[in-house]
C-alpha positions in Angstrom: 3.0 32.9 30.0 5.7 32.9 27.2 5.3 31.0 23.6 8.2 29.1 22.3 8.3 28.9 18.8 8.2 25.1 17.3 12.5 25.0 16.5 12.6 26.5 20.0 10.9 24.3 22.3 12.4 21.4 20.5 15.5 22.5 21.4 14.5 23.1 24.5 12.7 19.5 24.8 16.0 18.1 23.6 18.3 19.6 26.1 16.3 18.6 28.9 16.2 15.0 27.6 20.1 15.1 27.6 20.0 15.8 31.4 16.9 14.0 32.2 17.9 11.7 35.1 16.3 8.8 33.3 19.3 9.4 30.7 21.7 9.2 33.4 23.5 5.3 34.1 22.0 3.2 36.6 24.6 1.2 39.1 23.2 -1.6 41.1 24.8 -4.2 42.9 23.7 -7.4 43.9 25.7 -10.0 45.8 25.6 -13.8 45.7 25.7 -15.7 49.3 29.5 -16.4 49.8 28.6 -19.6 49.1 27.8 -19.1 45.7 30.5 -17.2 45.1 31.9 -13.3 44.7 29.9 -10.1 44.6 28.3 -9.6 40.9 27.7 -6.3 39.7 25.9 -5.0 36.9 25.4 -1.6 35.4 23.0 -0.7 32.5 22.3 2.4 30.2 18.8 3.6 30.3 17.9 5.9 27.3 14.4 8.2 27.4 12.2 7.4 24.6 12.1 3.9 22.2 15.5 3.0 22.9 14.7 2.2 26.9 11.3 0.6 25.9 13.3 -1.3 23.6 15.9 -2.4 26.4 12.9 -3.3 28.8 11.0 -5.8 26.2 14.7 -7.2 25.8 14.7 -8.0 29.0 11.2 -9.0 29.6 12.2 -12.0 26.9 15.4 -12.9 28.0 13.4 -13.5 31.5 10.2 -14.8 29.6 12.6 -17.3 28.0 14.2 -18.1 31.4 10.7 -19.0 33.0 9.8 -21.2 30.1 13.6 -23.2 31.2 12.2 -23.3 34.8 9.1 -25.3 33.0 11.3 -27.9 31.3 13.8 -27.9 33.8 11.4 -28.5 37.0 9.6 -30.9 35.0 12.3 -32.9 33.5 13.6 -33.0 36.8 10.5 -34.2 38.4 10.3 -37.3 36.0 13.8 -38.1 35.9 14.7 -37.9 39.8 15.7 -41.1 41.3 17.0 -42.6 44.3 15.4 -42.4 48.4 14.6 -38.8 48.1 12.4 -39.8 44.6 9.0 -38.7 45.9 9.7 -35.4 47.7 12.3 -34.3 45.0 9.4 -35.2 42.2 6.5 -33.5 44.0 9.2 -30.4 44.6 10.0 -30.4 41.6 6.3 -31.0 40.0 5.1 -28.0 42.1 7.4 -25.7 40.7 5.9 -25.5 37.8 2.8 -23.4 37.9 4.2 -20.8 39.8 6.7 -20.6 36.7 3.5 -20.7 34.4 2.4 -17.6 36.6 5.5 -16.1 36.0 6.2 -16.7 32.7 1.9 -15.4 31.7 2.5 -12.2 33.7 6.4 -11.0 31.5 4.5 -11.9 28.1 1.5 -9.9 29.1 3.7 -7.1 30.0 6.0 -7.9 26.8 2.8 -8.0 24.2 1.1 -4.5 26.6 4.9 -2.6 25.7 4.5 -3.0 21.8 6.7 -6.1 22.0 6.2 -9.7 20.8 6.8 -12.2 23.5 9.9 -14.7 23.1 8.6 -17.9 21.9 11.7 -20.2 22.9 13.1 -21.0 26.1 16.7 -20.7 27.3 18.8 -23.9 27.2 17.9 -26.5 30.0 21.2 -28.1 32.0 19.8 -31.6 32.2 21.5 -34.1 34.8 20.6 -37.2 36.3 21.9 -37.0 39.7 19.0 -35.5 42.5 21.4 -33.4 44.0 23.1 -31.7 40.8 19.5 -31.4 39.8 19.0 -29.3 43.1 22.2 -27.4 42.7 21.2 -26.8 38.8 17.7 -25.7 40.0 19.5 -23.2 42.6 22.1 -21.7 40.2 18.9 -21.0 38.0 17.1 -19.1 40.5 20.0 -17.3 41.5 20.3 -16.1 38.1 16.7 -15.4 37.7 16.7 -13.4 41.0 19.9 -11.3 39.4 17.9 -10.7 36.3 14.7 -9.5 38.1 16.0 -7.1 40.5 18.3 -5.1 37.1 14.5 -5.4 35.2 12.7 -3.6 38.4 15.3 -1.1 38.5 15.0 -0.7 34.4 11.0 -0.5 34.9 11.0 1.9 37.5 13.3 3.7 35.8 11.0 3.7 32.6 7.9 4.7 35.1 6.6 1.4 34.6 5.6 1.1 38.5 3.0 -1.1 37.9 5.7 -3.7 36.4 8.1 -2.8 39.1 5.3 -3.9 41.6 4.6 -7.0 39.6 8.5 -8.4 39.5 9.2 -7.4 43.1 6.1 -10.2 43.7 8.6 -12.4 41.5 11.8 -11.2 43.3 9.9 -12.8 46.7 9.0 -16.2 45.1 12.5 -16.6 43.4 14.1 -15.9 46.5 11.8 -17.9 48.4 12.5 -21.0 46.0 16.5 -20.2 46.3 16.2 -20.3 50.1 14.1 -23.4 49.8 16.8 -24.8 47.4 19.6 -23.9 49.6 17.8 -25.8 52.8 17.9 -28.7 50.4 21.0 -28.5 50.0 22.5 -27.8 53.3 20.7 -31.1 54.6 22.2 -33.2 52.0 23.5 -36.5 53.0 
């Protein structure tokens, strides 16, 4: 077996970061039901090292911060909802919320296990007084969440976080469970 000296394997070390595939760009492509309008694309840079940890707890707190909306949104929405539809839009809405809780518990834990501190604030809340431009509100959310999740799960697998990549594609099937939910809502609409 041959010995590199110290100045040669750290060349060494560094060219092979420079072509690591984690290094490379990622391209991903989601689309948005015609309904909701054209294909949205995204495209991220994923570095080896502190730089793509740093990127990932980024993330994890724009989404932490997201979930904490879905809190205040779902339970603004759930005391403010009015009209025939009150009682099954407020229990909707009511029920929302744990499953946010869960969500928003398991991105801090993740956030605080990476180095990082979690995001204290939540991202702004669109607050409206009609039920159904609270449902259509709700849905853009989700959509957006969904977007969100599925570029983290590519940055975490990318990062070798598979465990974390496991854990969001549990929250990719409830946010696309509540958009399909939202969109049946929606489509039944008087």
């Amino acid at each position: 077996m041959r010995r590199l000296s110290k100045p040669h394997l750290l060349t060494t070390i560094s060219r092979a970061a420079q072509t690591h595939p984690l290094r490379t760009a990622l391209r991903s492509r989601s689309s948005r039901d015609t309904r909701e309008g054209a294909d949205s694309t995204f495209e991220m840079e994923l570095t080896v090292g502190s730089d793509g940890k740093k990127q990932l707890i980024d993330g994890l707190n724009e989404d932490l911060r997201a979930e904490f909306q879905a809190v205040i949104m779902y339970r603004l929405y759930a005391s403010m909802v009015q009209g025939p539809y009150r009682q099954e839009l407020r229990t909707f809405f009511a029920n929302e919320i744990p499953e946010e809780l869960m969500h928003a518990q398991i991105l801090a834990d993740k956030v605080a296990a990476l180095g990082g501190t979690p995001a204290s604030t939540p991202a702004p809340v669109t607050v409206v007084s009609e039920a159904k431009a609270m449902l259509e509100a709700a849905l853009k959310a989700e959509i957006e969440t969904l977007e969100r999740y599925v570029k983290r799960r590519a940055q975490a697998e990318a990062m070798g976080e598979h465990g974390l990549a496991a854990q969001l594609d549990t929250l990719i099937a409830d946010e696309s469970n509540h958009r399909d939910e939202l969109r049946q809502m929606l489509a039944r609409w008087p």
